[in-house]
C-alpha positions in Angstrom: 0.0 0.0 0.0 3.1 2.5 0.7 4.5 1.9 -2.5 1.5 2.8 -4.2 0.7 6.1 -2.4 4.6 6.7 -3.5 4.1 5.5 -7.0 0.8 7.8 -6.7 3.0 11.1 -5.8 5.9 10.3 -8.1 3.5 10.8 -11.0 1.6 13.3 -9.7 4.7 15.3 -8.9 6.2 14.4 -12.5 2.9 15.6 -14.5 3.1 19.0 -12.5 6.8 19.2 -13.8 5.7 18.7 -17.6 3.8 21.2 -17.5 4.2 24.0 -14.7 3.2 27.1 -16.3 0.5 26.0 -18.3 -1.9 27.3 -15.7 -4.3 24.3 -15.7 -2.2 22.8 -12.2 -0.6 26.4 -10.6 -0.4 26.4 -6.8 2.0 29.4 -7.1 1.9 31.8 -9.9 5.4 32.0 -11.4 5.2 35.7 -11.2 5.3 36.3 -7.6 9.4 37.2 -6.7 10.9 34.4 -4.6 8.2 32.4 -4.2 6.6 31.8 -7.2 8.5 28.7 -7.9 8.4 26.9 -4.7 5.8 24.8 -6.2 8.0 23.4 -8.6 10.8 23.2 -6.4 8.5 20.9 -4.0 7.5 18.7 -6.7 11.1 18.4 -7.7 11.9 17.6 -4.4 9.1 15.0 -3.9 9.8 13.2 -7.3 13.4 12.9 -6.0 12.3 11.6 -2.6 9.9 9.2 -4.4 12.8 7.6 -6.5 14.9 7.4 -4.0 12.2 5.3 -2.3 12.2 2.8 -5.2 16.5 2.2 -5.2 17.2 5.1 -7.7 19.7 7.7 -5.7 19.5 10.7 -8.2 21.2 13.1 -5.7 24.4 11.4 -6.7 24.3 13.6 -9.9 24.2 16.7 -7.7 26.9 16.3 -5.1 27.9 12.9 -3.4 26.0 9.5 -3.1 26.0 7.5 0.6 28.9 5.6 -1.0 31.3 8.9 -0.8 29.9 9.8 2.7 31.2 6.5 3.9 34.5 5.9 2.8 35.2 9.7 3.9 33.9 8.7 7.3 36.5 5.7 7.5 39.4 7.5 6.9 41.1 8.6 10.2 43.4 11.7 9.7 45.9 11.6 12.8 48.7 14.1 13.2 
C-alpha cells in the first residue's frame, strides 16, 4: 500500500513538472518574486524523494551519493 501512495506522488509530482506554467495545475503563480516557484521546487523535491524510495539515488548527480559519505567517514586523519 506504501509503495503505491509513493508510486501515486511520483507521477503526480512528474505531470506538475511537464507542464508548470500552463496554468491548468498552478499552486503558485510564477510571477510572484521568490516564491513563485516553490511549487516546482517541492514537486522536484518530492519526485526525487519518491525515486529514491524505489532504489534510484538521483542526488548522486548533484553532489555525493551515501557511497562517498562512507568511505570519507572511514578515513582517520591523525597528526
Amino acid at each position: 500500500m506504501k509503495s503505491l501512495l509513493v508510486l501515486i506522488a511520483a507521477l503526480l509530482s512528474a505531470v506538475y513538472l511537464i507542464n508548470p506554467g500552463a496554468g491548468f495545475i498552478e499552486f503558485l503563480p510564477d510571477n510572484i518574486p521568490f516564491i513563485g516557484n516553490l511549487d516546482e521546487a517541492t514537486a522536484t523535491a518530492v519526485l526525487l524523494a519518491c525515486a529514491r524510495y524505489f532504489g534510484y539515488d538521483l542526488a548522486r548527480f548533484f553532489g555525493r551519493s551515501k557511497d562517498e559519505e562512507k568511505k570519507d567517514d572511514a578515513i582517520i586523519d591523525v597528526d
